[in-house]
C-alpha positions as CSV (number, residue, x, y, z in Angstrom):
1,X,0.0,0.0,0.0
2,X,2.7,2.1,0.5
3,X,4.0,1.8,-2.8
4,X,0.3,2.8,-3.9
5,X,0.1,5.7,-1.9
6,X,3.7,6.9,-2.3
7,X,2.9,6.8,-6.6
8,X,0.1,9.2,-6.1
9,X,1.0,11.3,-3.5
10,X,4.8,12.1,-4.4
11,X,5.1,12.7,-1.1
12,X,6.6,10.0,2.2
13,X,5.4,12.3,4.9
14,X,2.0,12.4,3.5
15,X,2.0,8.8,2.5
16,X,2.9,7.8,5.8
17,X,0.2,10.2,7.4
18,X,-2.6,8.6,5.0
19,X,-1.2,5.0,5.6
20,X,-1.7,5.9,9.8
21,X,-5.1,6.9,8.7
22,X,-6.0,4.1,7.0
23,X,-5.5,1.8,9.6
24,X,-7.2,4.4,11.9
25,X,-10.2,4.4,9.4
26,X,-9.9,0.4,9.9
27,X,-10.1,0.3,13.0
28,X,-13.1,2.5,13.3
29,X,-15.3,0.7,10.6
30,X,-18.6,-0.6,12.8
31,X,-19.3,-3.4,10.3
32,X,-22.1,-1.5,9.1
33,X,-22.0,-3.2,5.9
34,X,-20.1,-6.8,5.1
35,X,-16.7,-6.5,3.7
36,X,-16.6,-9.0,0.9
37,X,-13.3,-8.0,-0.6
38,X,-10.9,-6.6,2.3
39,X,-8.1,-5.8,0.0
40,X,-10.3,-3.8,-1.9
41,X,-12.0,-2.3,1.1
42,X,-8.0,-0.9,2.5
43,X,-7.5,0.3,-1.6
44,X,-10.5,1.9,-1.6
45,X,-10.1,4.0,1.9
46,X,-6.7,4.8,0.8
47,X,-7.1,5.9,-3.0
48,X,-10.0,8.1,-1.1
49,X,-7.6,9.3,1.6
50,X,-5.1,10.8,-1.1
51,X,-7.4,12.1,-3.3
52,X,-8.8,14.2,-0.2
53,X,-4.6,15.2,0.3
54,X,-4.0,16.0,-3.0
55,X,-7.7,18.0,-3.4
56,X,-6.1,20.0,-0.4
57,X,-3.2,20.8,-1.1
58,X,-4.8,21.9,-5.0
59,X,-6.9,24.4,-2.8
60,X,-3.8,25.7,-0.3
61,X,-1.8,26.3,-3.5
62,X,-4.5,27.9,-5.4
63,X,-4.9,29.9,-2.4
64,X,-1.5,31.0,-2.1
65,X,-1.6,32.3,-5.6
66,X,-4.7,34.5,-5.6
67,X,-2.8,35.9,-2.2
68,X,0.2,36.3,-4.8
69,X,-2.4,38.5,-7.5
């Protein structure tokens, strides 16, 4: 997952911040619905986790440049 994580976000301290929140995520899940695939469960709170990273850091650098104008 690492791997994963580290090709999308370009980034090791915010791969390992997702990868903490992933587990955290995990471990929070109340089994609301079953898990029929659990690889694809981890992927899929992961591949959600970065896009929400790389969404904010879009906004803080778009940010920074109307600051800039």
């Amino acid at each position: 997952m690492h791997g994963f994580l580290l090709k999308r976000l370009r980034n090791n301290e915010d791969t390992d911040d997702i990868m903490q929140e992933v587990f955290l995520r995990i471990e929070k899940y109340n089994g609301e619905e079953e898990i029929l695939n659990s690889r694809a469960f981890v992927y899929r709170i992961a591949n959600n986790l970065a896009i929400d990273k790389m969404r904010q850091k879009t906004r803080q650098s778009n940010h920074t440049l109307e600051g800039d104008i």
